[in-house]
BAFI-3210 file (N, C-alpha, C; in Angstrom, 3 decimals, decimal comma, padded with zeros to 6 digits):
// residues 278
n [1|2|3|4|5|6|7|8|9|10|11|12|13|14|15|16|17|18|19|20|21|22|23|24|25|26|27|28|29|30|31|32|33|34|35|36|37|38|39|40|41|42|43|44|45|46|47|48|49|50|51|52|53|54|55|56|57|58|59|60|61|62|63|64|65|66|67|68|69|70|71|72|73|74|75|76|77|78|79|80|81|82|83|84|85|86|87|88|89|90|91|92|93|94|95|96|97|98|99|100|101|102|103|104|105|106|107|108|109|110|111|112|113|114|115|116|117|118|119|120|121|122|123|124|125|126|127|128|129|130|131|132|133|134|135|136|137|138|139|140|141|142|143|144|145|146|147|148|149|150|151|152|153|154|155|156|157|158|159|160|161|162|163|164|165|166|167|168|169|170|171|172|173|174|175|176|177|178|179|180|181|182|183|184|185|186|187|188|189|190|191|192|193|194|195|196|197|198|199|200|201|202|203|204|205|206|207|208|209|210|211|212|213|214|215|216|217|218|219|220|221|222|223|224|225|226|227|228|229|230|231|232|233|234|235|236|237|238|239|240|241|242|243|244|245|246|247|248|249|250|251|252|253|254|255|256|257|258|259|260|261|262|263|264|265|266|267|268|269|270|271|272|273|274|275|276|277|278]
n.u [-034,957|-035,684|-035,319|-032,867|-031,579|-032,367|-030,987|-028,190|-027,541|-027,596|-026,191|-023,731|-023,567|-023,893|-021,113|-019,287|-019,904|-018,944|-016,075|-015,408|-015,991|-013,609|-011,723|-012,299|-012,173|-009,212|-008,883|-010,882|-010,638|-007,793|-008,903|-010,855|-009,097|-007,399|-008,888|-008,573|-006,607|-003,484|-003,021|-005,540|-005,400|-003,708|-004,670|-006,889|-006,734|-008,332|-011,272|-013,970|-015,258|-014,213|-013,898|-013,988|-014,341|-011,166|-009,250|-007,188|-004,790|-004,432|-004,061|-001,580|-000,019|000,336|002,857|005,393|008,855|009,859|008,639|005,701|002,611|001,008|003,037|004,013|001,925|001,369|003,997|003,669|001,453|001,954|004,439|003,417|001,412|003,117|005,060|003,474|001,918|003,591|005,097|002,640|003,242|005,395|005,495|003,125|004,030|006,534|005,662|003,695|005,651|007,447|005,292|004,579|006,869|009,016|011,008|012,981|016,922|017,842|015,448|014,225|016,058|015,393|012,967|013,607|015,127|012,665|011,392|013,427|013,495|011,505|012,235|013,866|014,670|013,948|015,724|017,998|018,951|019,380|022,100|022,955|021,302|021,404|024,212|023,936|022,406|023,408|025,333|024,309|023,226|020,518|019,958|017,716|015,886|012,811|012,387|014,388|013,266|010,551|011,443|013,107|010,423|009,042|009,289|008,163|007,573|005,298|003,235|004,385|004,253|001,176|000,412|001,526|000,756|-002,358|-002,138|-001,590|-004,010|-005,313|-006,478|-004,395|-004,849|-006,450|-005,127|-003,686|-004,839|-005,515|-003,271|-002,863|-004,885|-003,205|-002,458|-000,208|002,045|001,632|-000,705|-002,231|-001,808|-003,118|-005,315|-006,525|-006,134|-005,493|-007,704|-009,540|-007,782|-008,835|-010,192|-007,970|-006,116|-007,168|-006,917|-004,157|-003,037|-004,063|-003,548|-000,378|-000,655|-001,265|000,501|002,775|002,372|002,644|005,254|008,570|011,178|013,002|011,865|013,198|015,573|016,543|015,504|017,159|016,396|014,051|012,247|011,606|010,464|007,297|004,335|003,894|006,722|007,123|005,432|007,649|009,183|007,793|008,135|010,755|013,624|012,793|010,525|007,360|004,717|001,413|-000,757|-000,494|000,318|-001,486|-003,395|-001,974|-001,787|-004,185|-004,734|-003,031|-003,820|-006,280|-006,653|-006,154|-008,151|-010,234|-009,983|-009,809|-012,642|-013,941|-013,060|-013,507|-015,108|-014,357|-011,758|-012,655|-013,874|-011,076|-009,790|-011,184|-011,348|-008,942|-008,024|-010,106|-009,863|-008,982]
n.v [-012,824|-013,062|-009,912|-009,278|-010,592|-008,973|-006,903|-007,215|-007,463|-004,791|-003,331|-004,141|-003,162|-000,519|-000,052|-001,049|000,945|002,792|002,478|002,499|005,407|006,021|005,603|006,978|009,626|010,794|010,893|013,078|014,766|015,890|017,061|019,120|021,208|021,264|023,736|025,199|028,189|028,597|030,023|029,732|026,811|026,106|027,681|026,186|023,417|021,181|021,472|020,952|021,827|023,811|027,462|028,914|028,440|027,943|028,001|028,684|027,283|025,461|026,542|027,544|024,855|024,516|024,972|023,062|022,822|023,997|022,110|021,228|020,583|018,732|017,264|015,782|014,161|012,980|011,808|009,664|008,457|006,836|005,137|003,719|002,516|001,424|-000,314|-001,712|-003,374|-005,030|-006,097|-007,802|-009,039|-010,874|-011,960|-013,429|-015,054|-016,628|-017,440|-019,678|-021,198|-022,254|-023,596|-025,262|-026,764|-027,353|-028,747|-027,531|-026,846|-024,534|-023,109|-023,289|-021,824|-019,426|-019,009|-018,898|-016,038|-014,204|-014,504|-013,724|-011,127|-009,724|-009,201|-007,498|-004,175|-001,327|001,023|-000,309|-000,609|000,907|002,579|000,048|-000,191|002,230|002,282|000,035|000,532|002,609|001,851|000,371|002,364|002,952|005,158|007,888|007,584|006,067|003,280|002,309|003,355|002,097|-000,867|-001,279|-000,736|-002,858|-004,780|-006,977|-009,222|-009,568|-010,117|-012,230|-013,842|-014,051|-014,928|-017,552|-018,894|-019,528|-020,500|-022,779|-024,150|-024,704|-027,655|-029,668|-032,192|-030,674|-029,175|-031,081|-032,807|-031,109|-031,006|-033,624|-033,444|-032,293|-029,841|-026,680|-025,704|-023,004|-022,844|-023,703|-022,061|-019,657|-020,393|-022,180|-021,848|-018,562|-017,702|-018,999|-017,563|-015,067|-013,339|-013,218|-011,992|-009,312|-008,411|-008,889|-007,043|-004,602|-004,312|-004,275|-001,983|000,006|-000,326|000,255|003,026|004,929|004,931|006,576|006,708|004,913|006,419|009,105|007,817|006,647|008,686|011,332|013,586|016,360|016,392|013,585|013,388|011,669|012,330|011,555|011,978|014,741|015,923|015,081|017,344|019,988|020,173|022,287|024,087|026,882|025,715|024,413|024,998|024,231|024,128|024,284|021,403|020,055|020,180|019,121|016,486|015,706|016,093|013,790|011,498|010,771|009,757|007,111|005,964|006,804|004,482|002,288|002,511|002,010|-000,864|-002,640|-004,612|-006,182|-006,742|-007,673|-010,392|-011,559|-012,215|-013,714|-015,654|-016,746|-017,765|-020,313|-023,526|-025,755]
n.w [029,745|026,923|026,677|027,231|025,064|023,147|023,583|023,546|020,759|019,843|021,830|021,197|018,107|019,000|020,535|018,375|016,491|018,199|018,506|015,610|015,357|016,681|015,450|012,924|013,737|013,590|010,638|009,908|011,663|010,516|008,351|008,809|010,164|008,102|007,069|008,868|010,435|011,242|013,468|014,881|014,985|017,279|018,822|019,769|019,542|019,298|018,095|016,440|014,333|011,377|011,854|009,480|005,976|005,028|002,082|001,940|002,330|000,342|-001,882|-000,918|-001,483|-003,734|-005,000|-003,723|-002,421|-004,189|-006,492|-008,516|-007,120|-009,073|-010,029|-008,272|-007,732|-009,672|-010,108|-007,631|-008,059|-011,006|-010,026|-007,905|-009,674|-011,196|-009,863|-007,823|-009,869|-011,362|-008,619|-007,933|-010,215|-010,483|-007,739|-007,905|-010,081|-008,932|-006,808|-007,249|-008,924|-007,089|-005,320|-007,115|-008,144|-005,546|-004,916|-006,616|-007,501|-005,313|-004,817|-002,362|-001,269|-002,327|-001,024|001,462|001,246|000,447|002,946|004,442|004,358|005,376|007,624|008,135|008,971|006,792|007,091|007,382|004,980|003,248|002,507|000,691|-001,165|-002,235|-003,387|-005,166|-006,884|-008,269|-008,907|-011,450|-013,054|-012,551|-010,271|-009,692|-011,481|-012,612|-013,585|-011,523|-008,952|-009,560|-009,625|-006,823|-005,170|-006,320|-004,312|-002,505|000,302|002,051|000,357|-001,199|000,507|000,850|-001,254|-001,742|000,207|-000,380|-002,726|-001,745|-000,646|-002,867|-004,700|-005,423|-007,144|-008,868|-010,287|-011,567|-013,383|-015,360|-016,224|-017,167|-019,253|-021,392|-021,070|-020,271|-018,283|-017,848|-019,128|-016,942|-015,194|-016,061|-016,806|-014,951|-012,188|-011,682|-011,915|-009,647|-007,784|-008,620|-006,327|-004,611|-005,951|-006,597|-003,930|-002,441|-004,532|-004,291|-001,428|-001,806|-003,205|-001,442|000,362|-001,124|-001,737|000,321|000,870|001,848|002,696|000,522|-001,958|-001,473|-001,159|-003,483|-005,619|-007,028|-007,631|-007,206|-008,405|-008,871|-006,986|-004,797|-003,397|000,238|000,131|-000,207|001,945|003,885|003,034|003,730|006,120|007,857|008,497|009,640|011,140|010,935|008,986|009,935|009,208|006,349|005,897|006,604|004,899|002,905|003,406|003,863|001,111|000,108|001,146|000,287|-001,968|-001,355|000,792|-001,303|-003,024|-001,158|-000,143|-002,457|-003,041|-000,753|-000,271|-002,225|-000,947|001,657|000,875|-000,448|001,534|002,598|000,824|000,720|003,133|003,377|003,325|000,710]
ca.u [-033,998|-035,784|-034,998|-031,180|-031,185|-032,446|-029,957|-026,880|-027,106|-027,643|-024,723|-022,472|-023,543|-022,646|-019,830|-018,719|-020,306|-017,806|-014,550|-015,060|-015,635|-012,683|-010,707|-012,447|-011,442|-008,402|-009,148|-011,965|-009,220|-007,118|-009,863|-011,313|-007,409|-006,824|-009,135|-008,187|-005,782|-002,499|-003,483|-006,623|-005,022|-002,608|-005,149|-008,144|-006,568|-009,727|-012,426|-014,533|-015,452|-013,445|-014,414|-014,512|-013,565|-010,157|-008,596|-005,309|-003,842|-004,619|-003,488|-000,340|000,829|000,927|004,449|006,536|009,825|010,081|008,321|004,543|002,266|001,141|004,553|004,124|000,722|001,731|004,844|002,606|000,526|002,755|004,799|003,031|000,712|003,825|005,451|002,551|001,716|005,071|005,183|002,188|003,363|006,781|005,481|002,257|004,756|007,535|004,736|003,080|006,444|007,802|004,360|004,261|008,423|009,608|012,277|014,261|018,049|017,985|013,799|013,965|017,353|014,331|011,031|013,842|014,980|012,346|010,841|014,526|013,521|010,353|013,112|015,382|014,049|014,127|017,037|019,178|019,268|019,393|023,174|023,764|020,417|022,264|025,182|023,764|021,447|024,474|026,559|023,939|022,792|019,504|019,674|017,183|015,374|011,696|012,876|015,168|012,305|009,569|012,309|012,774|009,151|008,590|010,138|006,942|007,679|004,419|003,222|004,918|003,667|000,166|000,271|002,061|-000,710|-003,429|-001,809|-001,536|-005,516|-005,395|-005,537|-003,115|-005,485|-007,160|-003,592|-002,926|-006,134|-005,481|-001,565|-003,516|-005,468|-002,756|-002,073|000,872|002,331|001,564|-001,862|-002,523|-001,883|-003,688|-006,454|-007,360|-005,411|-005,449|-008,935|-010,012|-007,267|-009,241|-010,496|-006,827|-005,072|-007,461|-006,667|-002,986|-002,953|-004,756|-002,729|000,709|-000,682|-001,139|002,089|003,474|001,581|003,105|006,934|009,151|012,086|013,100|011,716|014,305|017,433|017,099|015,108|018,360|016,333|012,720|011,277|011,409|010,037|006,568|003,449|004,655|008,056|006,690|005,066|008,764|009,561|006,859|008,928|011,758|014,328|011,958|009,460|006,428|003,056|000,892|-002,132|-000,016|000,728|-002,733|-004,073|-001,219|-001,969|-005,104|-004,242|-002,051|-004,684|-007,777|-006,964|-006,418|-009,037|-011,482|-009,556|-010,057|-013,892|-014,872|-012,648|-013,485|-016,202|-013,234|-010,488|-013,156|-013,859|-010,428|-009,489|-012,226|-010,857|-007,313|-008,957|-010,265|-008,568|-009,484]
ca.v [-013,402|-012,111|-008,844|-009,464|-010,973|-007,663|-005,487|-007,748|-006,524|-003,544|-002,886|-004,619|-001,905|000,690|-000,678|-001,034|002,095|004,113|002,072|002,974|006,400|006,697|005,466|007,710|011,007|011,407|011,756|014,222|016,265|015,861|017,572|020,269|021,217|021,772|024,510|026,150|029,037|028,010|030,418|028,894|025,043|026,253|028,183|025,538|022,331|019,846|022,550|020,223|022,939|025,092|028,781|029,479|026,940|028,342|027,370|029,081|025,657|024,008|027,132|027,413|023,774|024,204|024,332|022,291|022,974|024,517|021,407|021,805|019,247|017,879|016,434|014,707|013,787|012,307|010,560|009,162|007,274|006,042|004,380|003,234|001,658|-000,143|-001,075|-003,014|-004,830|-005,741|-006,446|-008,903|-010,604|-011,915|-013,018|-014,661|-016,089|-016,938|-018,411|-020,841|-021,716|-022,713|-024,627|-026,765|-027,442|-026,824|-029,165|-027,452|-026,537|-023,069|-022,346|-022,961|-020,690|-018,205|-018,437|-018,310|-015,131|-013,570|-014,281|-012,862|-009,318|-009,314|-008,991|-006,067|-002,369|-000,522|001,839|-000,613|-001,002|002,355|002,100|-001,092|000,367|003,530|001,731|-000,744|001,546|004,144|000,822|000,019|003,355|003,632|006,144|008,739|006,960|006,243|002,315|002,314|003,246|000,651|-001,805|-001,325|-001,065|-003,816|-006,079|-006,733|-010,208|-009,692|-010,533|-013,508|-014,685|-014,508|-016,415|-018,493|-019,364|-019,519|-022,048|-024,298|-024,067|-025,263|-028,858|-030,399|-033,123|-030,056|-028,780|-032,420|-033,481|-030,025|-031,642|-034,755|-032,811|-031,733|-028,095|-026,820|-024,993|-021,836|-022,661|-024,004|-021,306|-018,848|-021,085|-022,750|-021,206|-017,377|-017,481|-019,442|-016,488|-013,430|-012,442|-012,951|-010,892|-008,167|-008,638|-008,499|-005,608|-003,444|-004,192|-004,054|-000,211|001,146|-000,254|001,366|004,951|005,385|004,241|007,600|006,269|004,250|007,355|009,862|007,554|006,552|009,917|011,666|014,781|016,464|016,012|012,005|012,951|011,925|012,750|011,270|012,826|015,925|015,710|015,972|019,434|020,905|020,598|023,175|024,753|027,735|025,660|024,150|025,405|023,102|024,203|023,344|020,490|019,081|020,084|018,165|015,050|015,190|015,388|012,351|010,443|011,002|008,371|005,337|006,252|006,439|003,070|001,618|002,150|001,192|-002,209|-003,261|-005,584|-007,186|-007,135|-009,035|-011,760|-012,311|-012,677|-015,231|-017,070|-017,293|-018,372|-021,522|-024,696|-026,980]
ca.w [028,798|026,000|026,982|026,965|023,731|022,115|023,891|023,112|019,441|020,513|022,773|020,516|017,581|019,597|020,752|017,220|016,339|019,071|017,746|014,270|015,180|017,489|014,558|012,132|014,237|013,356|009,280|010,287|012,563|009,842|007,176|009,865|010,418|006,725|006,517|009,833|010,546|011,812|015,050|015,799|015,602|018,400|020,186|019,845|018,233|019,162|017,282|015,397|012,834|011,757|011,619|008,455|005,152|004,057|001,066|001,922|002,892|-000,905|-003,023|-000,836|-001,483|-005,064|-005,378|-002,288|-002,525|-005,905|-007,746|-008,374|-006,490|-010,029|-010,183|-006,885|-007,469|-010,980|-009,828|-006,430|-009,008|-011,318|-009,538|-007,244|-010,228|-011,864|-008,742|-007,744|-010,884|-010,748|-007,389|-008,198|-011,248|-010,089|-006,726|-007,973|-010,638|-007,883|-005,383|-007,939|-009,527|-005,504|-004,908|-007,673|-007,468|-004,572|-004,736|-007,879|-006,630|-005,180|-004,640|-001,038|-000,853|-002,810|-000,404|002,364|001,163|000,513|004,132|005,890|003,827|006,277|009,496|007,731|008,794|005,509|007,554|006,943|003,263|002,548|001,441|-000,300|-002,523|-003,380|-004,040|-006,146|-007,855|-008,026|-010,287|-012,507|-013,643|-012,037|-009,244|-010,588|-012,485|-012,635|-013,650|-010,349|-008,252|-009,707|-009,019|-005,560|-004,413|-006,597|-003,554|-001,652|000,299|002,369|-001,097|-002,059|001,716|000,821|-002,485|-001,449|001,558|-001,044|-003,457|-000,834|-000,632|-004,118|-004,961|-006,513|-008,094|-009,821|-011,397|-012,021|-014,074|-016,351|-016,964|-017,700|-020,508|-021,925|-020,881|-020,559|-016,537|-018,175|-019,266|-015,818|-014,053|-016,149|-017,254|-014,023|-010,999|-011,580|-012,350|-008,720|-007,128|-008,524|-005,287|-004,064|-006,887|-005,878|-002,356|-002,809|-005,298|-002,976|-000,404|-002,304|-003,770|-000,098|001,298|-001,731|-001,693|001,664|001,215|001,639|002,398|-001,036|-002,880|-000,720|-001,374|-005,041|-006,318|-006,987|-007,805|-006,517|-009,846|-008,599|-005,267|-004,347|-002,257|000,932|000,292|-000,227|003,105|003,881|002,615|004,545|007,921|007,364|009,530|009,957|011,458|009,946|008,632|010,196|008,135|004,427|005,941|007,274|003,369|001,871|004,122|002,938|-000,468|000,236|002,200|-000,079|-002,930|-000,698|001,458|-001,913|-003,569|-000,434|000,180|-003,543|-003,028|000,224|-000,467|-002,841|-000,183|002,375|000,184|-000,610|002,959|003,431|000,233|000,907|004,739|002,879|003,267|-000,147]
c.u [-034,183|-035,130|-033,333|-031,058|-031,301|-031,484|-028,966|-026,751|-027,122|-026,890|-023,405|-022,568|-023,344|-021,566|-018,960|-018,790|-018,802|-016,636|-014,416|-015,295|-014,350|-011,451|-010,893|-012,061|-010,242|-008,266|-009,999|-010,839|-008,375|-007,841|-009,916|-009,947|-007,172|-007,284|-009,329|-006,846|-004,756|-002,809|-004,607|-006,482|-004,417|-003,710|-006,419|-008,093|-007,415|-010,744|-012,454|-015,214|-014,746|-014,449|-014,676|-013,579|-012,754|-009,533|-007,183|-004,393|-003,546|-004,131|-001,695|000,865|001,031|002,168|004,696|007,965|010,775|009,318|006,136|003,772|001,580|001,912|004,483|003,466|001,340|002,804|004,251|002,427|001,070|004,110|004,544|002,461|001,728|004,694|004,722|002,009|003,007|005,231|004,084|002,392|004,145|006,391|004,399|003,472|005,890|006,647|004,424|004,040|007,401|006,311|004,268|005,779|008,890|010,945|013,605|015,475|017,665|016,867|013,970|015,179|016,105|013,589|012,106|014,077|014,279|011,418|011,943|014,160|012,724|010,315|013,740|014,399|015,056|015,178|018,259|019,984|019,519|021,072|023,717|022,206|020,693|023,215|024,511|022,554|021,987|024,805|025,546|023,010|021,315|018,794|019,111|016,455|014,099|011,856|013,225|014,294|011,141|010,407|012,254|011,459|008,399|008,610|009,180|006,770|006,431|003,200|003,276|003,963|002,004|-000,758|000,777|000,949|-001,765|-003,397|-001,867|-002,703|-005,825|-005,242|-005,273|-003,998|-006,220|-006,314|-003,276|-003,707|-005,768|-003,887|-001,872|-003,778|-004,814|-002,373|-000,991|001,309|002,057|-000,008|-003,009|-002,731|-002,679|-005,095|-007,251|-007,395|-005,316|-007,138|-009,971|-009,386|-007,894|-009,528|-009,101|-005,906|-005,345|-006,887|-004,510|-002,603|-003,469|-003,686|-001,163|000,476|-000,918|000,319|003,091|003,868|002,407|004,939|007,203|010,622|013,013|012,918|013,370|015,607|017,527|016,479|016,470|017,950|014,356|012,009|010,913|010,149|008,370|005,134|003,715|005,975|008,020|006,136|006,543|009,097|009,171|007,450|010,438|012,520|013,445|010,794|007,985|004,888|002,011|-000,704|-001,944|-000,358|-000,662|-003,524|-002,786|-001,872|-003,032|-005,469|-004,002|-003,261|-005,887|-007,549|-007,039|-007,611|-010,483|-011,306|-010,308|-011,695|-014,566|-014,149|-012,975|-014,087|-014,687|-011,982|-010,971|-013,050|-012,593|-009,692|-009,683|-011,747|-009,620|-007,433|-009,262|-009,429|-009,415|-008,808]
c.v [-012,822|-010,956|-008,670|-009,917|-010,071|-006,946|-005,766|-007,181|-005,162|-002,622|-003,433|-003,775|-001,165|000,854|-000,239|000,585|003,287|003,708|002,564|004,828|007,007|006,180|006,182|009,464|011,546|011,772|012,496|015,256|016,838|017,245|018,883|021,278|021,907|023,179|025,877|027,175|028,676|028,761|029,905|027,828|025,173|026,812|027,169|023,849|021,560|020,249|021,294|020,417|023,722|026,370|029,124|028,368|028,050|027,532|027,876|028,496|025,391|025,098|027,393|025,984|023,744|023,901|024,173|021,986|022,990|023,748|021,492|020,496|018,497|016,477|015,436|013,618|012,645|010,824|009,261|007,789|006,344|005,254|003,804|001,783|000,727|-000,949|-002,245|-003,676|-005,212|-006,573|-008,288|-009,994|-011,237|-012,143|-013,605|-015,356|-016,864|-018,040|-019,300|-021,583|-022,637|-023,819|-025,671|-027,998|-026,991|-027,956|-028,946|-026,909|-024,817|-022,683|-022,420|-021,973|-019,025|-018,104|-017,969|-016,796|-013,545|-013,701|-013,617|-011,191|-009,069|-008,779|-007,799|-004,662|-002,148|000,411|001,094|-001,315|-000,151|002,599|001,143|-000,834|001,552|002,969|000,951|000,094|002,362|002,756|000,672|000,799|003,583|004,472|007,105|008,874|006,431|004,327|001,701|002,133|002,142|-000,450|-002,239|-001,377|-002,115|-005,046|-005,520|-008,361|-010,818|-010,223|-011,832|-014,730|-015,398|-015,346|-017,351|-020,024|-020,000|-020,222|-023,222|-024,435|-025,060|-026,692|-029,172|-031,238|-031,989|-029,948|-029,819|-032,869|-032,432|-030,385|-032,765|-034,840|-032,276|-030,177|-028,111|-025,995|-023,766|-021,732|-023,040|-023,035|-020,101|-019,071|-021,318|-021,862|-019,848|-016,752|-017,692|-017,895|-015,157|-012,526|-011,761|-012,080|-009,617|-007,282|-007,728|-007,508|-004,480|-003,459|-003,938|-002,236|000,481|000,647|000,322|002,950|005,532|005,656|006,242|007,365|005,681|005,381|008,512|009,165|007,273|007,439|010,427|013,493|015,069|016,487|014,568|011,707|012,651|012,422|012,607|012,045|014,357|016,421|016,342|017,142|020,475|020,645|020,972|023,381|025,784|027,874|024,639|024,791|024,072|023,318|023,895|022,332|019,344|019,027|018,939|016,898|014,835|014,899|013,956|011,465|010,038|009,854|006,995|005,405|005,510|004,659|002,254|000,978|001,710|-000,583|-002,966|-004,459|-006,699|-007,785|-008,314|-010,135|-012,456|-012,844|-014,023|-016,260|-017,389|-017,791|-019,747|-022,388|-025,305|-028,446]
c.w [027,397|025,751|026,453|025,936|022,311|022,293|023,412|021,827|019,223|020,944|021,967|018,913|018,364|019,883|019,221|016,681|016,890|018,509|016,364|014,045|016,186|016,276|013,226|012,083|013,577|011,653|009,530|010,529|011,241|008,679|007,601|009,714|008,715|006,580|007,691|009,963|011,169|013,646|015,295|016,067|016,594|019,443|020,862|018,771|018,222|018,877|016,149|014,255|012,574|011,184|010,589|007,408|004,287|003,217|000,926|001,647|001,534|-001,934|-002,415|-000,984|-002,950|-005,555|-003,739|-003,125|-004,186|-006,996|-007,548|-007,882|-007,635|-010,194|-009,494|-007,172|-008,775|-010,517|-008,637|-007,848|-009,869|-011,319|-008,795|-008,064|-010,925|-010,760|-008,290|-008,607|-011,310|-009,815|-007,176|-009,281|-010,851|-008,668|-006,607|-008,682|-009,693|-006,654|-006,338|-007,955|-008,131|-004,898|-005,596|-008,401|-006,853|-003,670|-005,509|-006,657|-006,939|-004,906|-003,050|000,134|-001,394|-001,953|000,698|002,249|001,138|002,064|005,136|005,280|004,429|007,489|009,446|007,989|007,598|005,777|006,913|005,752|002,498|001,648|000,716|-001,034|-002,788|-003,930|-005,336|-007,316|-008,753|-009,619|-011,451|-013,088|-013,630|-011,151|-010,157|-011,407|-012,183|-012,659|-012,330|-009,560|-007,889|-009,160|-007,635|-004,529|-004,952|-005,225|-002,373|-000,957|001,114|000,952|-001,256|-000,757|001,216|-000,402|-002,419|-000,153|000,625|-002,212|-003,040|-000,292|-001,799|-004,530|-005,469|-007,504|-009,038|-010,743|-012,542|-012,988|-014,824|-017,145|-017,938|-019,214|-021,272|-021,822|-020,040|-018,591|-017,175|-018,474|-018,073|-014,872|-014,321|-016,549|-015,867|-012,359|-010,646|-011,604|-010,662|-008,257|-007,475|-007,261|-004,785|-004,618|-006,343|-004,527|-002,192|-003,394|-004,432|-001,746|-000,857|-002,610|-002,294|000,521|-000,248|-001,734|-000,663|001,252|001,036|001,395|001,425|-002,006|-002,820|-001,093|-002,973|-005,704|-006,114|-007,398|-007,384|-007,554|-009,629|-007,319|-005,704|-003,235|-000,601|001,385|-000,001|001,092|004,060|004,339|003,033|005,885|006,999|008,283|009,970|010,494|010,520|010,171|008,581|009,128|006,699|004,964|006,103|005,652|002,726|001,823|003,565|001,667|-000,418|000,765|001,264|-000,972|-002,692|-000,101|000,554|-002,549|-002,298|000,122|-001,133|-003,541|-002,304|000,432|-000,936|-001,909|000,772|002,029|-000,515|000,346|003,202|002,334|000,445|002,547|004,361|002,124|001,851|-000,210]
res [x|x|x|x|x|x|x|x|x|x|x|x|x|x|x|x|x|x|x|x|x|x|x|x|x|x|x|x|x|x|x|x|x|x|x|x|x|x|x|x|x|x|x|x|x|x|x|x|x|x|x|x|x|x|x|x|x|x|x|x|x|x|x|x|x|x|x|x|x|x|x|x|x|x|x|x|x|x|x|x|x|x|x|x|x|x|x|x|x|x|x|x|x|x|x|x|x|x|x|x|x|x|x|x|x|x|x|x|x|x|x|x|x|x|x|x|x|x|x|x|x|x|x|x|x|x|x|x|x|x|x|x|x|x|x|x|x|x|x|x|x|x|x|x|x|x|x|x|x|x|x|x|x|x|x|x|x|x|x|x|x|x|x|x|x|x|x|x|x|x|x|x|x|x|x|x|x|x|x|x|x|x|x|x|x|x|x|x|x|x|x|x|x|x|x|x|x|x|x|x|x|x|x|x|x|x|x|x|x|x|x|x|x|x|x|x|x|x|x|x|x|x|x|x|x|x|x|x|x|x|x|x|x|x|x|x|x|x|x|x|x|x|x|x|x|x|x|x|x|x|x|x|x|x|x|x|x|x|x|x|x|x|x|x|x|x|x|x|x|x|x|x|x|x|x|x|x|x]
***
C-alpha cells in the first residue's frame, strides 16, 4: 500500500508532464519551422532541429504586403491596449451598475443583450459594422477599431459573477457612512476585485490580440492592418512561403505567450476569487 501511494504522485506527474508537453509541441514546431528552409519543411516537416538557424524567415517579413511589420507590430499593441481598458471599464462599470439596480427600466433589456452577442458568429456582423461604421465616419479609423473590440460580453459575464460574491451588507454599511455609489465601488469593491480586474484584462487582451476579422472589415487601409491580419497577406495566389509565415506566427505568438507566463500566478488567483461564494 505504501508502495502505491508513492507511485500515484508519480504517475500522475508524468501524466501531467506528457499533456503539457503534447500541448507545448506545437509552439516548439512552430519555432524549429521558422528557422527551416521551406524544402526541408516539405521534405522532413516533424525535424525537431532544424539544420541550420536561418534568419531568412525574420528579414523577409519585414515588409508584408508593402507595409513594414513595425506598423503591424505597433498597431497589434495599441489597440489591443485601448480596446481592453475599454473593454474593462464599461463592463466593470455596466456589471456593478446592473448588480446593485437591477430593477432600473431598461438594465435587464442591457445584461440580456449583452449575453445574445455571445450566440452571434462574428461572420454575421460583418455588414451592419461596415455600415454603421461607414455612417458615422469611423471606418478607418484607429477610434472605429477600439470601439468595436471594445464589445467583450465574455467580460461583462465575469463581473458580473463576481459581484454577486460580494455582499451587499458590505456595500450597504459604506452607504451608511456616507459614501457616495462612486466611492463604493472604487473605495471598497474594485479594491476586493483586483485579482479579478487582472483576470479579466488578461483575458480581454488575448481575445483581442487574436481578432482578424473586425480589423479586415473596418481597417479601410493596410496601414490599419494588424499582426494577425498580416498573417493574412502571407497566403497569396502564388502560394505561400511557409517559412515567412511560421517566423511571422511567431512574431505574433511571442507577446501573449511572455504576458501570459509573467501573469499567470495573477490569472490563477483570480479564478479562485471570482470561484468564492461570500
Amino acid at each position: 500500500m505504501s508502495a502505491m501511494r508513492r507511485l500515484g504522485p508519480l504517475i500522475a506527474n508524468l501524466a501531467m508532464t506528457a499533456l503539457a508537453l503534447m500541448f507545448l509541441y506545437p509552439f516548439y514546431w512552430l519555432i524549429v519551422s521558422s528557422f527551416r528552409s521551406q524544402e526541408a519543411m516539405l521534405v522532413n516537416p516533424l525535424r525537431l532541429m532544424p539544420e541550420s538557424f536561418d534568419l531568412a524567415a525574420y528579414t523577409s517579413i519585414r515588409l508584408v504586403g508593402g507595409v513594414p511589420i513595425e506598423v503591424y507590430s505597433f498597431n497589434s499593441m495599441l489597440i489591443t491596449v485601448l480596446a481592453t481598458v475599454l473593454a474593462v471599464a464599461t463592463t466593470a462599470l455596466g456589471a456593478y451598475a446592473l448588480y446593485r439596480r437591477p430593477h432600473l427600466p431598461g438594465f435587464k433589456f442591457v445584461q440580456f443583450g449583452f449575453l445574445l452577442t455571445m450566440m452571434y458568429p462574428a461572420m454575421l456582423l460583418v455588414i451592419p459594422v461596415y455600415l454603421v461604421m461607414f455612417r458615422i465616419g469611423l471606418l478607418g479609423t484607429y477610434a472605429g477599431l477600439v470601439m468595436f473590440l471594445a464589445l467583450q460580453p465574455i467580460l461583462f459575464l465575469m463581473f458580473s459573477q463576481f459581484f454577486r460574491s460580494i455582499p451587499r451588507d458590505l456595500m450597504d454599511s459604506a452607504k451608511m457612512d456616507g459614501a457616495s455609489e462612486w466611492q463604493v465601488l472604487t473605495r471598497v469593491v474594485l479594491p476586493i476585485a483586483q485579482p479579478v480586474v487582472n483576470t479579466v484584462f488578461l483575458i480581454g487582451f488575448l481575445l483581442n490580440w487574436k481578432q482578424w476579422l473586425p480589423i479586415l472589415v473596418v481597417a479601410a487601409s493596410p496601414d490599419r492592418y494588424t499582426l494577425p491580419v498580416a498573417l493574412l497577406a502571407m497566403n497569396t495566389e502564388y502560394g505561400i512561403n511557409f517559412q515567412s509565415t511560421m517566423a511571422l506566427a511567431a512574431l505574433t505568438t511571442a507577446p501573449i505567450v511572455v504576458l501570459f507566463l509573467l501573469t499567470q500566478r495573477r490569472v490563477i488567483g483570480g479564478f479562485v476569487a471570482g470561484a468564492v461564494k461570500g
